[in-house]
C-alpha positions as CSV (number, residue, x, y, z in Angstrom):
1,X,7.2,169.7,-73.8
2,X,6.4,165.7,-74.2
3,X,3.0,164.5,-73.3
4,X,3.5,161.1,-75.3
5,X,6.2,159.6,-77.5
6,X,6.2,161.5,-80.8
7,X,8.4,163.9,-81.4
8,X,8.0,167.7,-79.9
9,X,5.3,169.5,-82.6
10,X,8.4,171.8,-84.1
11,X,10.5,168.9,-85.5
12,X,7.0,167.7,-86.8
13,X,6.6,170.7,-88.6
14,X,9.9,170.9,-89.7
15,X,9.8,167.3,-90.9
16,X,6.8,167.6,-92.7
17,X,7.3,171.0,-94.0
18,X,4.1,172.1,-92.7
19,X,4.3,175.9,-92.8
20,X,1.2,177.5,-91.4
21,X,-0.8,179.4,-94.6
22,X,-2.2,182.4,-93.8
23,X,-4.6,182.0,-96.6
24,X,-6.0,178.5,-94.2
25,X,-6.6,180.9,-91.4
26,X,-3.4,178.1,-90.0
27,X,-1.7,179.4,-86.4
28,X,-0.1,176.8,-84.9
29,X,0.1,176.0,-81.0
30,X,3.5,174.4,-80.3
31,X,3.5,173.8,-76.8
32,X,1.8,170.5,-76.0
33,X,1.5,171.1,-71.9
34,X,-0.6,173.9,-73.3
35,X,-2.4,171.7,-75.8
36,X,-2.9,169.2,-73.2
37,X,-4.6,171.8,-70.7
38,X,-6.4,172.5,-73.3
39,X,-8.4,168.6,-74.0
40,X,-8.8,169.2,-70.4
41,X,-10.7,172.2,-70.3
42,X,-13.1,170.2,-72.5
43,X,-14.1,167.9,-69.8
44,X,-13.0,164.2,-68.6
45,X,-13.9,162.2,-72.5
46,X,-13.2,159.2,-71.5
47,X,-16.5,157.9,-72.6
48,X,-17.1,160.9,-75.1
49,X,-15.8,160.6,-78.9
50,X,-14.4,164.2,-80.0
51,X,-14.5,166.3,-82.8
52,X,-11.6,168.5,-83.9
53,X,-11.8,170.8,-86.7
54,X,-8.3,171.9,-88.6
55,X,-5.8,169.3,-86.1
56,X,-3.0,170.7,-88.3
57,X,0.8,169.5,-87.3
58,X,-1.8,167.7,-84.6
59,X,-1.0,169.3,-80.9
60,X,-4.6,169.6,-79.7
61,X,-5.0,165.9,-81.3
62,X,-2.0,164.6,-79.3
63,X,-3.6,166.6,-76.2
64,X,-7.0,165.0,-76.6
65,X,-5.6,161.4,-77.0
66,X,-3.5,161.7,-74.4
67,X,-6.1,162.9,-71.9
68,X,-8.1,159.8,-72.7
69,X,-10.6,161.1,-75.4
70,X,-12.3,158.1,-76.3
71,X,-12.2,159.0,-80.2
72,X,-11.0,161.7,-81.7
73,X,-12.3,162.9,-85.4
74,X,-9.6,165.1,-86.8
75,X,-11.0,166.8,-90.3
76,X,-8.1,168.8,-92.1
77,X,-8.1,170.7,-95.3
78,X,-4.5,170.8,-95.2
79,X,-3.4,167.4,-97.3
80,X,0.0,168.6,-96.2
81,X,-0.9,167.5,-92.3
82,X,-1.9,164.1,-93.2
83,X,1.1,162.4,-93.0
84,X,1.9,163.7,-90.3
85,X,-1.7,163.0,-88.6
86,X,-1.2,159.5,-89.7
87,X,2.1,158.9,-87.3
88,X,-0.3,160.3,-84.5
89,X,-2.9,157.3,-85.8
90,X,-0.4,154.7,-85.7
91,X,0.3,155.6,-82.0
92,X,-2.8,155.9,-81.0
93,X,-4.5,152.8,-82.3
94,X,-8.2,152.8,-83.7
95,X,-8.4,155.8,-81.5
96,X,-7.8,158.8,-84.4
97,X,-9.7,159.5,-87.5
98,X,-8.7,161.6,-89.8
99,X,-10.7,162.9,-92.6
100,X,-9.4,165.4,-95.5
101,X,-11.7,168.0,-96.2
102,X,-13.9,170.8,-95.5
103,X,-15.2,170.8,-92.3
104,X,-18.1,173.3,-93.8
105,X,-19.4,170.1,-96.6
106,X,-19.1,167.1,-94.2
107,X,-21.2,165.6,-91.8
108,X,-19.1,164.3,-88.7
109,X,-22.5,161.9,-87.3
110,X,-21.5,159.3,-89.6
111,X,-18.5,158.9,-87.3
112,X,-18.6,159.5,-84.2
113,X,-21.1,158.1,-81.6
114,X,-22.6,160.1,-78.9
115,X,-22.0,161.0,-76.3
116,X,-19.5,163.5,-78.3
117,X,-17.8,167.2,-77.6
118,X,-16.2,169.2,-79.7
119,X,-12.6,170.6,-79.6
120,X,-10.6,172.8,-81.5
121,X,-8.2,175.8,-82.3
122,X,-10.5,176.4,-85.0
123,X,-9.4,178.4,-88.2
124,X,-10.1,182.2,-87.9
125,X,-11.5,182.1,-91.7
126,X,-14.5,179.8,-91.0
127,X,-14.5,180.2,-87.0
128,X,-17.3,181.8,-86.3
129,X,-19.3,180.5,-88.9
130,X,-18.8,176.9,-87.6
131,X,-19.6,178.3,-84.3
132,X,-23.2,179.7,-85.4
133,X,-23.8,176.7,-87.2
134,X,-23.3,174.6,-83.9
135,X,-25.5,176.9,-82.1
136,X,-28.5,177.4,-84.4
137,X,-29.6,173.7,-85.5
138,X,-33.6,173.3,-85.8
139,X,-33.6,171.0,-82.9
140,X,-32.4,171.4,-79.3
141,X,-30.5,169.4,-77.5
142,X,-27.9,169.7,-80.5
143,X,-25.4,166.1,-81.2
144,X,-22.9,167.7,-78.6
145,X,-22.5,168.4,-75.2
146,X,-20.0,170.8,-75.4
147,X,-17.4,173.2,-77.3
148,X,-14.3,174.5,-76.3
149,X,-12.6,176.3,-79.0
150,X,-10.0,178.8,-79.5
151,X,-10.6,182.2,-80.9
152,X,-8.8,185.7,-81.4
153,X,-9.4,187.0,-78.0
154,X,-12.1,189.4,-79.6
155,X,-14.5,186.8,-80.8
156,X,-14.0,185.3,-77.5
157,X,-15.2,188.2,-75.8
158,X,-17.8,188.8,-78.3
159,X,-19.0,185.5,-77.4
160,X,-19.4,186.2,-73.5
161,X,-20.5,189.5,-73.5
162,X,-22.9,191.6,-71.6
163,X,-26.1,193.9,-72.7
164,X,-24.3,197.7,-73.3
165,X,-21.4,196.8,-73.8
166,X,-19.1,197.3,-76.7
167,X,-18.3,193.7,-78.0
168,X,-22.7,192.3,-77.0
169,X,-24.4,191.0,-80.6
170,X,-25.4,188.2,-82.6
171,X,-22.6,186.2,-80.9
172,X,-23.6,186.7,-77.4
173,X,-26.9,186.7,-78.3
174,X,-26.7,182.4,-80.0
175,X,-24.3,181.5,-77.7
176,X,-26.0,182.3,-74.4
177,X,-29.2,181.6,-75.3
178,X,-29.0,177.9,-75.7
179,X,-25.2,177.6,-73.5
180,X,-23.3,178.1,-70.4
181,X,-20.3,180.2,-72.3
182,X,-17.3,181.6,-70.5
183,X,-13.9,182.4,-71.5
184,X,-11.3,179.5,-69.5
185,X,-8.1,180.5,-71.3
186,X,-5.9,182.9,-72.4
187,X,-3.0,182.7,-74.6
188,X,-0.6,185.5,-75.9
189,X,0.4,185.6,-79.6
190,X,3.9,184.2,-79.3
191,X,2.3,181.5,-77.8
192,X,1.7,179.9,-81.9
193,X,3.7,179.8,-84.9
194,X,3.4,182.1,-86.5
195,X,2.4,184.8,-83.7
196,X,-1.0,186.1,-85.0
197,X,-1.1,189.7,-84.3
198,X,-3.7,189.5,-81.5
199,X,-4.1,187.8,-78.8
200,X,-6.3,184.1,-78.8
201,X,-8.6,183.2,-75.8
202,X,-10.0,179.3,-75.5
203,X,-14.1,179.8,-74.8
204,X,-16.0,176.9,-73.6
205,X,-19.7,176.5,-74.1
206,X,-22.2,174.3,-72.4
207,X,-24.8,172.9,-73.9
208,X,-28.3,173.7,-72.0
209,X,-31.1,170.9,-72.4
210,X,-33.8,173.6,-73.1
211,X,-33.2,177.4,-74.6
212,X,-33.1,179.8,-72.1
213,X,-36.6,181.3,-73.5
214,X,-38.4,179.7,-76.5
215,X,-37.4,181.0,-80.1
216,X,-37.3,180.1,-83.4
217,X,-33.5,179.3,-84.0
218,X,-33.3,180.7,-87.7
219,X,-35.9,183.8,-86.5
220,X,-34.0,184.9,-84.2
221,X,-30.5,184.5,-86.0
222,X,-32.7,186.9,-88.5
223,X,-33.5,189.5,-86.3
224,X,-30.0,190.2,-83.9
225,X,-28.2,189.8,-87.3
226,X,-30.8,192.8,-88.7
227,X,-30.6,194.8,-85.3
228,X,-26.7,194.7,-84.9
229,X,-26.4,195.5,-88.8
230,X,-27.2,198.5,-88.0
231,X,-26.4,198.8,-84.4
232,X,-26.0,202.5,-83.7
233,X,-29.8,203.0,-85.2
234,X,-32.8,203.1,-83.1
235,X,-34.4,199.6,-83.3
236,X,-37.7,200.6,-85.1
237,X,-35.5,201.8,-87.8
238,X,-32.9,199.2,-88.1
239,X,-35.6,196.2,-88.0
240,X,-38.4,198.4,-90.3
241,X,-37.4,195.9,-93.0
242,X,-38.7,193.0,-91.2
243,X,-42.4,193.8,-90.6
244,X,-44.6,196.8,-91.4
245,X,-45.8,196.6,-88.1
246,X,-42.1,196.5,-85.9
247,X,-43.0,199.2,-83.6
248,X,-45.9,197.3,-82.6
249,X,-43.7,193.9,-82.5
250,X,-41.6,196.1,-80.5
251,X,-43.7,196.8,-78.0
252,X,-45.2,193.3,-77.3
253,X,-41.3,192.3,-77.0
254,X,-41.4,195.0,-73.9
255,X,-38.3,196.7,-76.0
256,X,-38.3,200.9,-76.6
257,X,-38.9,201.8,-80.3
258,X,-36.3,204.1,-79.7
259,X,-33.7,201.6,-78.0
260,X,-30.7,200.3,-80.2
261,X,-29.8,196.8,-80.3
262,X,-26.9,196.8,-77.4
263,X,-29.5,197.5,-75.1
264,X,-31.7,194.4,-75.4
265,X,-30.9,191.3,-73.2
266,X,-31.1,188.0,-75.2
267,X,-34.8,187.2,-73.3
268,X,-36.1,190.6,-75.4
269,X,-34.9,189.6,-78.6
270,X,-36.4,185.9,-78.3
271,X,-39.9,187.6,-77.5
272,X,-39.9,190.0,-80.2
273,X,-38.3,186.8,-82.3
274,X,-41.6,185.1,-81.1
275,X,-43.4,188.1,-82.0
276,X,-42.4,188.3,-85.6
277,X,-41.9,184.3,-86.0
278,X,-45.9,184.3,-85.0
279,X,-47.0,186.5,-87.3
């Protein structure tokens, strides 16, 4: 359970009284071999700084470091973690910064230096909206080369899924048209302390140096967030608010009228995207 020479992440916690907080969207992962196998599903980083978004008691950080990350930014709303994120500094020299706050209102490029990835067991309470915001900048190639991040294993597989199925939207939709994005990990919930009540699956998305198909990022965030609003409507329905003229968008986008929004691969939506953006 040792990957360095700090002390094993449950006297840490119990140390530092760091209780996870439900209301911090806080489940932490204890075992540090896991951790550990984690910082190297993210790739080799020795000559990559990393990002980290809610370290916590610090296991993924102690993973990351150990692995070789060059530099590791650790942002944490959680004052309660610092102290303990500050023995992980100290052994770890000029290798760890740690910045208190939310991750939503800062701006890691003021310290880190590329090349950079980004690793996490991110919060479920800002998860996926950290994850859109990643995929959806106005310019392509984005300041990272690649995520892997823990999720409940239902945004994970919302993440990788297929046209007609169950779990396909907005999610599949931004992550695979810009990414290589599979599922590399599964964990089950008494894996964390507390056990969440559902399983957590690590994704890992690869940065593509062109979009799949060309489309305007916020366009088409507008339209598969529209169409899956609505999902079990016919599209010319659902997306009538966005043009007078949709059927006709519709059509030029080679997409049915009378399809719903499951049924469209993400090369569909980034024409009728195109379509709408144009006119």
């Amino acid at each position: 359970m040792s990957i360095d020479n700090l002390p094993p992440l449950k006297q840490v916690i119990d140390t530092h009284g760091l209780a996870a907080k439900k209301s911090l969207g806080q489940n932490f992962l204890l075992d540090l071999n896991l951790t550990a196998k984690i910082a190297r599903l993210s790739g080799r980083n020795e000559d990559h700084d990393v990002l980290e978004i809610g370290p916590g008691p610090g296991g993924l950080t102690r993973g990351l470091l150990s692995e070789g990350a060059r530099k590791v930014l650790a942002i944490e709303k959680d004052e309660r973690c610092l102290p303990a994120l500050a023995e992980i500094s100290d052994a770890y020299p000029d290798r760890l910064k740690v910045m208190s706050g939310d991750a939503l209102d800062i701006n890691p490029l003021d310290h880190l230096t590329s090349p950079i990835r980004i690793a996490a067991n991110l919060p479920y309470n800002i998860g996926t909206e950290l994850l859109v915001r990643w995929l959806t900048p106005p310019d392509w190639p984005p300041f990272w080369d690649s995520l892997t991040l823990m999720f409940q294993r239902e945004v994970a597989q919302r993440i990788t899924a297929e046209p007609g199925s169950k779990a396909y939207g907005r999610l599949a939709i931004l992550s695979q048209w810009r990414t290589d994005a599979k599922i590399v990990m599964n964990l089950p919930p008494e894996a964390f302390s507390p056990p969440p009540k559902v399983s957590s699956a690590v994704v890992h998305l690869a940065a593509l140096p062109e979009p799949r198909f060309a489309a305007d990022a916020a366009m088409l965030q507008h339209v598969t967030a529209t169409a899956f609003n609505q999902r079990r409507k016919m599209l010319r329905s659902s997306l009538k608010s966005l043009s007078s003229d949709i059927e006709d968008h519709l059509i030029a986008a080679d997409i049915k009228p009378t399809d719903r929004a499951e049924q469209i691969d993400v090369e569909r939506f980034c024409a009728l995207a195109r379509s709408l953006k144009a006119a």
